[in-house]
PABA-918130 format. One record per residue (C-alpha): y, x, z; residue in three letters. Coordinates in steps of 0.001 Angstrom, whole numbers, plus 500000, padded with zeros to 6 digits. Each point is the difference from the previous one (the first is absolute). Layout:
BEGIN
YXZALA/...
***
This chain:
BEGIN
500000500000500000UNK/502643502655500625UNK/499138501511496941UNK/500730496922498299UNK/503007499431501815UNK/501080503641498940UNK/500112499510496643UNK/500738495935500193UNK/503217502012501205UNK/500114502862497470UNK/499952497704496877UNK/502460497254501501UNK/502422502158500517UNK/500065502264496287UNK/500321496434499109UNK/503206499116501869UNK/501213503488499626UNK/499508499431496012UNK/501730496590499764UNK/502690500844502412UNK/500478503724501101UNK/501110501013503394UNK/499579496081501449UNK/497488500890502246UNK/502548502694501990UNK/500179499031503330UNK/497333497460500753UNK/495949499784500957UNK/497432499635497857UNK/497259497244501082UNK/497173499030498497UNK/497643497180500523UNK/496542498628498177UNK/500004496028499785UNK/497128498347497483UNK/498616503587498804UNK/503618501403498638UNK/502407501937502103UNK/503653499517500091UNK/502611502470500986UNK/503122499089501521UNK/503342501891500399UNK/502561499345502711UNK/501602500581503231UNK/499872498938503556UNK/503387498362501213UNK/501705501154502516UNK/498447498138503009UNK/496065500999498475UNK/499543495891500068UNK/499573499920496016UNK/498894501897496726UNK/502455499442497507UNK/497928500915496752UNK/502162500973496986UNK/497490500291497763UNK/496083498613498854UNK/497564502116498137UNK/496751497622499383UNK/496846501912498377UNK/498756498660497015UNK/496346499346498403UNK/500138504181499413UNK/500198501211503274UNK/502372502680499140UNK/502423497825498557UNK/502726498254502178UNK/502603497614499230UNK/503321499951501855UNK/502864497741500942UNK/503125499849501792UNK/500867497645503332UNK/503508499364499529UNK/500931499052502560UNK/497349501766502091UNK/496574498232501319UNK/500265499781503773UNK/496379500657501280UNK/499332499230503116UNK/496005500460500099UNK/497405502891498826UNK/502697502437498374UNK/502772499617502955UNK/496846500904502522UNK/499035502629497715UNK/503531501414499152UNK/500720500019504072UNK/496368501809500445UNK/500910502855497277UNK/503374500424501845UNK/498543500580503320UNK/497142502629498670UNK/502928501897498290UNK/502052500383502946UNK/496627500911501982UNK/499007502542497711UNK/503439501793499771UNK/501646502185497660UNK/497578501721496776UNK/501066502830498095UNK/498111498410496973UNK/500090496474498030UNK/497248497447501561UNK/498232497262498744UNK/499846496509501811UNK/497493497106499919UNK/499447497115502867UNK/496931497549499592UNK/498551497681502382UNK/497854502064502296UNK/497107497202499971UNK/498357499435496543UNK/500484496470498854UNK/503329499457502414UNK/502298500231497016UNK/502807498822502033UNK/499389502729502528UNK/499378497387503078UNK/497606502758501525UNK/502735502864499515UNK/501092502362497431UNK/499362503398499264UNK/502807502601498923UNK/498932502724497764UNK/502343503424499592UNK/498347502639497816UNK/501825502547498281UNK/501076499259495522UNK/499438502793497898UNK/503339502356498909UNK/498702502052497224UNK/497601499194497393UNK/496465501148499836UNK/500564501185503726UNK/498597497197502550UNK/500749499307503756UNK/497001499694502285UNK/500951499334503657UNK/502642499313502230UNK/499684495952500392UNK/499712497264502565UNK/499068496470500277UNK/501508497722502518UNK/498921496762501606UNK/502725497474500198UNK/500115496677501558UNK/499966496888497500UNK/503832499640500352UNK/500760503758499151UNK/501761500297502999UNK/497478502280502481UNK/498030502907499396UNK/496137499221501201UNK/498819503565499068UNK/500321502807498178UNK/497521502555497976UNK/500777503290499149UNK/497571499956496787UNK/500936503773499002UNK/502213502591501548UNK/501235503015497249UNK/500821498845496486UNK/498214502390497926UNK/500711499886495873UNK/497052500889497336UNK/499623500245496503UNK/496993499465497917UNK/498768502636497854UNK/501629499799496547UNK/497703499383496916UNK/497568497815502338UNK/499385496596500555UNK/500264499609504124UNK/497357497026500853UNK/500107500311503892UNK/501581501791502501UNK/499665500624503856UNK/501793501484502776UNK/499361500253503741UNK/501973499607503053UNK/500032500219503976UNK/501461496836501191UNK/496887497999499662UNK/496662499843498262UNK/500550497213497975UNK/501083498888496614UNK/503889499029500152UNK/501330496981497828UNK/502045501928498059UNK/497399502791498845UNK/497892496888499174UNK/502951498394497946UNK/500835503204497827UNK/499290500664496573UNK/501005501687496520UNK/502389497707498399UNK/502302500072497564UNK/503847498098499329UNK/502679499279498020UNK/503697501261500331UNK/501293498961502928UNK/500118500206504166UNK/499671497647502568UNK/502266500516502819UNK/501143498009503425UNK/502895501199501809UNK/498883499916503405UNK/501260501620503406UNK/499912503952500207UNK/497022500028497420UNK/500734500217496100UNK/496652497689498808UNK/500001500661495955UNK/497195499777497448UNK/499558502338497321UNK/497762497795497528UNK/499906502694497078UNK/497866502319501809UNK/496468499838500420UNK/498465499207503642UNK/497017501493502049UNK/499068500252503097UNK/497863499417502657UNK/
***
């Protein structure tokens, strides 16, 4: 599911950012999968954090790596799923602090099947990739927030260092693996990872001490 998410994310946004450059500055990106397709939304919390003004849609369509997008003018006042989710992302940021790197963002219901989130949410930071053919390993968390976005239940440190690879050149990677001391389990995000390739464009959410942006041009892989 977070890989989904990931590139439900990736591919809504080179849309937007194609059909209207630079609209996304300054807002979260959310995404959300109702009847099998995911939609993406772009907005804003107001000032008092009691609604999600979304500025703008992006609905996938029957290819799953094609989105279409429209404008809320005036804005969409949500005051369910993407307010609690928006308020959740917020409070993760401000937990995790400061990163001297771009991070990715994702928040899903943390029980399968509660697509509203009614059992909680999880918050997922892991580090975007800066330079193509190099790719970022390491360095995220996941968070357990209340339904309402407004407490945080727990907190996983799923990798510590953020260590960058790249494949050999003139060979086709098919797996890769890594190891690490925090636990002895598989994480979510080294599950999620995988090569991939994008269009032109970047997905980006301006968020508090932490520059989020997407590089979709350049390959993924990970683990």
């Amino acid at each position: 599911m977070l890989e989904d998410y990931d590139q439900a994310a990736w591919h809504a946004t080179d849309a937007l950012q194609t059909a209207n450059p630079k609209t996304v500055e300054g807002q979260h990106y959310i995404a959300k999968k109702e009847n099998g397709r995911w939609r993406v939304v772009f907005g804003a919390l107001d000032a008092g954090k009691s609604k999600f003004l979304i500025a703008y849609e992006a609905e996938q369509l029957a290819k799953p790596k094609e989105f279409s997008v429209k404008r809320d003018e005036p804005a969409k006042v949500d005051e369910g799923f993407y307010l609690f989710a928006a308020r959740a992302l917020v409070l993760a940021l401000a937990d995790f602090g400061p990163a001297a790197r771009p991070y990715n963002v994702a928040v899903l219901p943390a029980e399968p099947g509660a697509t509203n989130g009614q059992e909680g949410l999880f918050v997922y930071l892991y580090p975007g990739q800066t330079r193509a053919g190099m790719y970022p390993l390491g360095g995220d968390a996941r968070y357990r927030v209340s339904a309402d976005g407004t407490k945080i239940l727990a907190k996983r440190q799923m990798h510590k260092s953020v260590i960058e690879s790249r494949p050999p050149k003139g060979k086709k990677v098919e797996a890769g693996f890594h190891t690490h001391v925090l636990s002895d389990v598989p994480e979510d995000t080294g599950r999620a990872a995988r090569p991939a390739t994008g269009s032109a464009g970047y997905r980006s959410s301006s968020v508090p001490r932490i520059s989020c942006m997407r590089f979709s041009r350049m390959e993924r892989f990970g683990s």
